[in-house]
MARMARZA-228873 format. One record per residue (C-alpha): residue number from 1; z, y, x. Coordinates in steps of 0.05 Angstrom, whole numbers, plus 5000, padded with zeros to 4 digits. Layout:
// residues N
SITE|seq|up|north|east
SITE|NUM|Z|Y|X
...
//
This chain:
// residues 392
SITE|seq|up|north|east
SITE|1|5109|5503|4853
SITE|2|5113|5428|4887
SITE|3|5066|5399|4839
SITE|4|5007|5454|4852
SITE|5|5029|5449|4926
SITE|6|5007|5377|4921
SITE|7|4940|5393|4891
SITE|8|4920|5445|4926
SITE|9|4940|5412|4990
SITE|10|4896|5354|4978
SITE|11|4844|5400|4960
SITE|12|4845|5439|5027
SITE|13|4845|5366|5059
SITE|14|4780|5359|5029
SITE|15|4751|5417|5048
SITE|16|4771|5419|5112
SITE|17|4734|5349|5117
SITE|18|4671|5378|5080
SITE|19|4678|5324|5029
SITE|20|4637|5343|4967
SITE|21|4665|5325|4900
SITE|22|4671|5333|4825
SITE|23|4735|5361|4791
SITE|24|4765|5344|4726
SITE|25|4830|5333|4694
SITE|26|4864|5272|4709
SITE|27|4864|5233|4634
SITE|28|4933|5197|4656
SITE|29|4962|5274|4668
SITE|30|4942|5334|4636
SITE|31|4973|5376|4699
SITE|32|4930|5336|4750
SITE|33|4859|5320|4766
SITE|34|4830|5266|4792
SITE|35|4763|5274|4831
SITE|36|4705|5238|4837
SITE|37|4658|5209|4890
SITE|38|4588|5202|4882
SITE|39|4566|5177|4942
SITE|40|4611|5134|4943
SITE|41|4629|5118|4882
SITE|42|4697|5129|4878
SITE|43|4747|5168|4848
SITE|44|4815|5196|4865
SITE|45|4870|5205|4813
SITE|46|4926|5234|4833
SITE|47|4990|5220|4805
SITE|48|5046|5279|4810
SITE|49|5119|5248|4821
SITE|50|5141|5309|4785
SITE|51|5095|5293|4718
SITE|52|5088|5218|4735
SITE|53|5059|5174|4684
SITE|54|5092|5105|4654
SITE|55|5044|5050|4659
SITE|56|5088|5026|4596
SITE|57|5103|5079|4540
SITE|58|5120|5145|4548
SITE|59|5078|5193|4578
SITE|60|5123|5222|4640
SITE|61|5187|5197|4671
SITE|62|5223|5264|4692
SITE|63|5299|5260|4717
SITE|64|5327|5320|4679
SITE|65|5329|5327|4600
SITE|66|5322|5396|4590
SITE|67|5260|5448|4572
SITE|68|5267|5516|4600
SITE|69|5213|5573|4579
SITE|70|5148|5588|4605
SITE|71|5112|5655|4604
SITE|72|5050|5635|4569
SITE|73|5084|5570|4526
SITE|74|5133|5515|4525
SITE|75|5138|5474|4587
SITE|76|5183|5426|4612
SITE|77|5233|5423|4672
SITE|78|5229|5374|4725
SITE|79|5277|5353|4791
SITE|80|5225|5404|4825
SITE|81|5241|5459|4769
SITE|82|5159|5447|4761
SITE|83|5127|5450|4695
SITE|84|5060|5437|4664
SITE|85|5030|5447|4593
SITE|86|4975|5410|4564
SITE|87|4909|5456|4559
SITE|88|4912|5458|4480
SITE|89|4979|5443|4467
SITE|90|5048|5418|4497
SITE|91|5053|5347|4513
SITE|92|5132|5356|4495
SITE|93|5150|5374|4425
SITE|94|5212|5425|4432
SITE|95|5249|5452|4375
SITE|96|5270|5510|4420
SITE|97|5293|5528|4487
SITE|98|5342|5506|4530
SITE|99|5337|5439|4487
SITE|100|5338|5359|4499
SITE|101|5262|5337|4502
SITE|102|5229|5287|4462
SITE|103|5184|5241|4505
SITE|104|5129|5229|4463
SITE|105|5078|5161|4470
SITE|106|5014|5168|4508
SITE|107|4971|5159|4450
SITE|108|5006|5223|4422
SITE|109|4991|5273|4482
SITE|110|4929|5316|4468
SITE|111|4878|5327|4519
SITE|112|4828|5376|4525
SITE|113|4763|5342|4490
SITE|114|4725|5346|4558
SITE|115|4777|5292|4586
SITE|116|4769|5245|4532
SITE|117|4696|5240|4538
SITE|118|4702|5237|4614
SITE|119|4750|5179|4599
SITE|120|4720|5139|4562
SITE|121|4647|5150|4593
SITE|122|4616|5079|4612
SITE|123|4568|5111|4674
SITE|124|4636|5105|4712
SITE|125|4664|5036|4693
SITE|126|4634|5008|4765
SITE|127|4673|5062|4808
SITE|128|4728|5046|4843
SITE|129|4799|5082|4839
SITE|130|4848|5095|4881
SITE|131|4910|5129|4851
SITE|132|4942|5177|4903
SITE|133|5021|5183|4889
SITE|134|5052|5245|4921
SITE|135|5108|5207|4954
SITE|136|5052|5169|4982
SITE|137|5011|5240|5004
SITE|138|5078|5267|5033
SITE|139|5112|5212|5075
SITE|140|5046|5178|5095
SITE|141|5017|5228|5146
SITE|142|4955|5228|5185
SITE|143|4953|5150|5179
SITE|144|4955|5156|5101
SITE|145|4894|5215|5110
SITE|146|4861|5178|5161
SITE|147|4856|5111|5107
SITE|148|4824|5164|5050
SITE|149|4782|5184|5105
SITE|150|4759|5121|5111
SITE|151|4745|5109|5037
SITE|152|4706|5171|5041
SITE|153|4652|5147|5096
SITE|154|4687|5180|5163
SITE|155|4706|5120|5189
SITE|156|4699|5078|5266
SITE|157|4653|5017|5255
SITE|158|4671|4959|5299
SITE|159|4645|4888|5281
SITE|160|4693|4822|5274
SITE|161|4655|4786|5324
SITE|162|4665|4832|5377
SITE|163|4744|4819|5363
SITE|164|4790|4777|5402
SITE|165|4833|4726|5351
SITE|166|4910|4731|5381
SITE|167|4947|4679|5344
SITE|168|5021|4660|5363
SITE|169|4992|4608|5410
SITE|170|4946|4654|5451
SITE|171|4999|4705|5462
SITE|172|5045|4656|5490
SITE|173|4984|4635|5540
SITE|174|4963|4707|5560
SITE|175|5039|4719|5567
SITE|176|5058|4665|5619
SITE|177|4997|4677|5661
SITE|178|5000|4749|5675
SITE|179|4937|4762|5631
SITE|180|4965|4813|5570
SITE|181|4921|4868|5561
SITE|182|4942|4938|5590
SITE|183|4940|4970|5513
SITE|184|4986|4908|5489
SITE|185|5026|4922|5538
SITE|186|5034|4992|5527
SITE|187|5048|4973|5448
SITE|188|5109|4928|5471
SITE|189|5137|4975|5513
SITE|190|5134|5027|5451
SITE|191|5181|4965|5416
SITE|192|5231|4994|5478
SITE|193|5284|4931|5462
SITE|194|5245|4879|5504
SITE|195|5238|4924|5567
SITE|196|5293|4890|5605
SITE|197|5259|4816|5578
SITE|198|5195|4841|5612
SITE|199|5230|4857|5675
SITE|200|5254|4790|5688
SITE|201|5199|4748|5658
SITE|202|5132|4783|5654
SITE|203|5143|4816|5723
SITE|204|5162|4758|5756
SITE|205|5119|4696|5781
SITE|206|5111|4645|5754
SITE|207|5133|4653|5681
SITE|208|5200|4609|5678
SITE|209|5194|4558|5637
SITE|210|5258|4545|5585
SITE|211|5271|4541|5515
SITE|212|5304|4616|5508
SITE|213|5241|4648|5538
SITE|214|5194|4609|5489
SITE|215|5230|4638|5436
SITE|216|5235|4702|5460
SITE|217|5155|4707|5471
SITE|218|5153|4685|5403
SITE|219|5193|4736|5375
SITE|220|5156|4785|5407
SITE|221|5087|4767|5387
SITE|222|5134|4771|5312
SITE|223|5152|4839|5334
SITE|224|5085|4871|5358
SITE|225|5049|4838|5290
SITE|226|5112|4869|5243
SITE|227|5108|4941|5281
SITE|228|5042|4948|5267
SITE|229|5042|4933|5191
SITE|230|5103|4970|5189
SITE|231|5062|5033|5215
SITE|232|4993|5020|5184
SITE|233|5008|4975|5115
SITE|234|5030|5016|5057
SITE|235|5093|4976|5035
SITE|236|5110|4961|5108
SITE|237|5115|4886|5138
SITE|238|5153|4830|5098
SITE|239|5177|4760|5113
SITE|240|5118|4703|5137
SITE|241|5108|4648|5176
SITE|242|5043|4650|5200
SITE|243|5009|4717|5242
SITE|244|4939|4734|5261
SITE|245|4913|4785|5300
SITE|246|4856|4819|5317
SITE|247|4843|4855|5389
SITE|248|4788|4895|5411
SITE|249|4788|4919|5485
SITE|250|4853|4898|5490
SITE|251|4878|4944|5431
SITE|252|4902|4901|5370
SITE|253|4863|4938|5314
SITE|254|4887|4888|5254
SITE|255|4931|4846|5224
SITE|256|4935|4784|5175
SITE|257|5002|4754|5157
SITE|258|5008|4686|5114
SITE|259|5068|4647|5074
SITE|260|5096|4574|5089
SITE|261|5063|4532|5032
SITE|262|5092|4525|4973
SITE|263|5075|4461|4924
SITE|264|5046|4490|4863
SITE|265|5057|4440|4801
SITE|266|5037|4484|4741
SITE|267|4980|4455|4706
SITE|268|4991|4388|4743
SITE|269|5010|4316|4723
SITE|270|5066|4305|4782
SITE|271|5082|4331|4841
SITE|272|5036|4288|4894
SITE|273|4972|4319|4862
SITE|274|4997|4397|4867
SITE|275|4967|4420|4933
SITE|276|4995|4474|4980
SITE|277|4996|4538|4971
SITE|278|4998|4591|5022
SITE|279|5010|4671|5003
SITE|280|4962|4718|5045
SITE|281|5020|4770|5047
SITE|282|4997|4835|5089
SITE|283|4929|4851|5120
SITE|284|4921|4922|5152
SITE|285|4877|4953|5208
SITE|286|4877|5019|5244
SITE|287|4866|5067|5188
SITE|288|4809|5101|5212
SITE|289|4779|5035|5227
SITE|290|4721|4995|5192
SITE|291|4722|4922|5213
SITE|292|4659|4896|5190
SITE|293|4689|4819|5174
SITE|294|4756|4830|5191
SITE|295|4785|4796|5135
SITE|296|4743|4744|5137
SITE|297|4750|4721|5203
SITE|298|4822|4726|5203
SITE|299|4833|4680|5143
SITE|300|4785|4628|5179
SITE|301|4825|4627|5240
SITE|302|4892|4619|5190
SITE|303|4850|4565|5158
SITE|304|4837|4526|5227
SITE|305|4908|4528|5240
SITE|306|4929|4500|5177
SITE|307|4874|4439|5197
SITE|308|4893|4429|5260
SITE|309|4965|4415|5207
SITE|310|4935|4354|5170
SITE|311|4922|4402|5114
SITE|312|4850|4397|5089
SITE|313|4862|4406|5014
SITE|314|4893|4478|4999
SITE|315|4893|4545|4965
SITE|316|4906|4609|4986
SITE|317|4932|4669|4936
SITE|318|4939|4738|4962
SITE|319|4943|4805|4911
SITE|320|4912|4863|4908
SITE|321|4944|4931|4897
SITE|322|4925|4970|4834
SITE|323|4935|5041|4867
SITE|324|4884|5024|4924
SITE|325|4822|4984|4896
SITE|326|4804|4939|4843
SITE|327|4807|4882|4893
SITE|328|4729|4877|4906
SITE|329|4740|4857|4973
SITE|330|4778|4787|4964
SITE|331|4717|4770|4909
SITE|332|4659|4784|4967
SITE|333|4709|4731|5015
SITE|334|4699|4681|4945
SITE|335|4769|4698|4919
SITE|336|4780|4681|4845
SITE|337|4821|4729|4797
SITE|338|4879|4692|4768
SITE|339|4932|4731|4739
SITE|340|4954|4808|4734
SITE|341|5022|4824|4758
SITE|342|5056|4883|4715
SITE|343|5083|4952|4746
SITE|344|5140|4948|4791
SITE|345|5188|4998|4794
SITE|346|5209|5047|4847
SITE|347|5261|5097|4875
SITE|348|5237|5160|4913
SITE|349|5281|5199|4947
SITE|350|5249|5272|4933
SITE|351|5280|5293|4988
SITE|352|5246|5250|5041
SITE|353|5190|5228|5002
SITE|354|5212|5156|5021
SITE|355|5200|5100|4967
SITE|356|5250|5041|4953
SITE|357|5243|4992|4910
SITE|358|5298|4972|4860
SITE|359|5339|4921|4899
SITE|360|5342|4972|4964
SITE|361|5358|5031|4919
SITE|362|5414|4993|4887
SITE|363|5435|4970|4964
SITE|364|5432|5044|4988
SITE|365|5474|5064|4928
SITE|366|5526|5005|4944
SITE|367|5528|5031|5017
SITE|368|5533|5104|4999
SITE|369|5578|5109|4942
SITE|370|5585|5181|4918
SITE|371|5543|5212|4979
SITE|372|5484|5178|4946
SITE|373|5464|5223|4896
SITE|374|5426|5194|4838
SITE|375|5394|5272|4811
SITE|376|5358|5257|4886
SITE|377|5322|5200|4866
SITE|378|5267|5196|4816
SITE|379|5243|5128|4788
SITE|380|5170|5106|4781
SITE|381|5131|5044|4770
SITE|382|5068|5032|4804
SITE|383|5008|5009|4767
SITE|384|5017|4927|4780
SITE|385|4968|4888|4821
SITE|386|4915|4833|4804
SITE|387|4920|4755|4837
SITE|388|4873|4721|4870
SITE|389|4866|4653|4886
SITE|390|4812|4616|4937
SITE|391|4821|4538|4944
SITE|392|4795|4496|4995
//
């Protein structure tokens, strides 16, 4: 069945990797487990689409309301024509087969007593979590196995200061004299739509000066940053104004985007005292890459840019994603918590393991029409984020 598939695939991933680890059941899902860390103090949960769990009040979210029979006792059905059964007794109350099911409130589902003492056990309240979804396991590939890896100590080290900073600025000076790195250049010619721009510009000497090739270096610098989130970040690249990179031997190995500023009046008398406000949207390295002050020294150079502005007095906020960490890392760079952001939901197609959110699902279905089957899709909501916020 898909859902032990899932488990037992992860759990050959680990052993093929020789990564030690403790097994119990998962307390938000009876029919996972979620395993735990010591070294590292961490512990995966995983989080089967086809039993997910509601970060709001029912237990599972399943796109089909019927039961149909199990063997050994009554189970529900799934898009995946999965099941699972609580260890003492059904999760699902049933009045008999073949019969609408009753979703029932967390607080009702009965674990086995071994998962409610693991639960609720303080020696783990320091541990980090990262929630595994199985849309996430199945479209994410190597990259997504290569970032566990990483959490997991098999990892490259490489130190910030050994970096080059690329900003918008730099790109446009290594670009009109000749001086790109032979990896960047093999990463734009990946991007395939700007071979005929290189051609005529980058081949050429000098560099022609004019307004439309200004632009167009700029859009690709814009290009090369986006690709690589889109490949490496786990909801893809989004809308900025501001990109940072970092190279290392000519390789770009990580990524910072930031936001315009925004004036921020809440809590404020008028509007001249609110200061600006700039969104740390996407960071993302090479997933089997440690940079030892990465972050950090991308947000400087974002800092020094907004200086060499006028801008002295400002704030950054960036979030942090529930599924992936506790947001640890922003705290160490002197971020403040500010504000939790409830679950969002989502659309994944089981077929493709793809995940939309609700204003492309609603698009797709526009575009579609009938061919866009809703029984495909099943929804979920992720488990929120946490905001941070670091003034200057």
């Amino acid at each position: 069945m898909e859902r032990f598939g899932f488990i037992v695939e992860f759990e050959e991933f680990l052993a093929l990797h020789l990564k030690a680890y403790i097994k119990r059941p998962s307390p938000l899902c009876p029919a996972a487990n979620e395993y735990l860390f010591e070294q590292y103090k961490l512990i995966i949960r995983l989080v089967p689409i086809c039993c997910h769990s509601c970060s709001q009040q029912n237990c599972y979210s399943t796109s089909h309301q019927t039961c149909h029979s199990s063997p050994q006792q009554t189970c529900h059905s799934t898009l995946q024509q999965t099941c699972h059964s609580c260890q003492e007794q059904t999760c699902y109350s049933t009045q008999q087969q073949n019969c609408p099911i009753t979703l029932q409130n967390r607080e009702s589902c009965h674990y086995p007593q071994r998962c409610a003492e693991f639960s609720s056990s303080d020696s783990f309240t320091e541990w980090d979590v990262l929630y595994l979804f199985e849309d996430r396991w199945r479209s994410g590939g190597e990259k997504l196995r290569a970032r566990i890896l990483s959490r997991l100590g098999t990892f490259r080290s490489l130190f910030a200061r050994k970096c080059q900073i690329l900003t918008q600025e730099e790109f446009g000076r290594l670009f009109r004299s000749h001086s790109l790195p032979d990896a960047l250049l093999a990463q734009i010619a990946q991007l395939g739509e700007y071979d005929q721009f290189m051609r005529r510009s980058y081949l050429v000497a000098p560099v022609q000066a004019s307004a439309k090739v200004d632009a167009t270096i700029r859009n690709l610098f814009n290009h090369l940053t986006a690709d690589f989130l889109q490949r490496y970040h786990s909801y893809g690249a989004a809308k900025c104004k501001y990109r940072v990179a970092l190279l290392h031997q000519g390789e770009m190995v990580a990524v910072a985007t930031f936001s315009d500023a925004l004036r921020m009046t809440f809590g404020v008398k008028n509007r001249e005292e609110a200061i600006p406000s700039y969104e740390w949207v996407r960071y993302a390295s090479l997933p089997d890459l440690r940079i030892a002050g990465g972050m950090g020294r991308l947000l400087g150079e974002f800092c020094r840019i907004v200086q060499r502005q006028g801008v002295n007095h400002f704030e950054v906020m960036t979030y942090s994603d529930n599924e992936w960490s506790k947001g640890a890392v922003y705290e160490q760079l002197g971020f403040k918590q500010a504000a939790h952001r409830g679950a969002v939901e989502y659309y994944v197609d089981m077929a493709t393991w793809q995940r939309y959110s609700k204003r492309q699902y609603q698009s797709l279905q526009e575009r579609s029409g009938a061919s866009c089957k809703q029984a495909q899709f099943v929804k979920i909501a992720n488990l929120g984020s946490k905001k941070f916020i670091l003034t200057f």
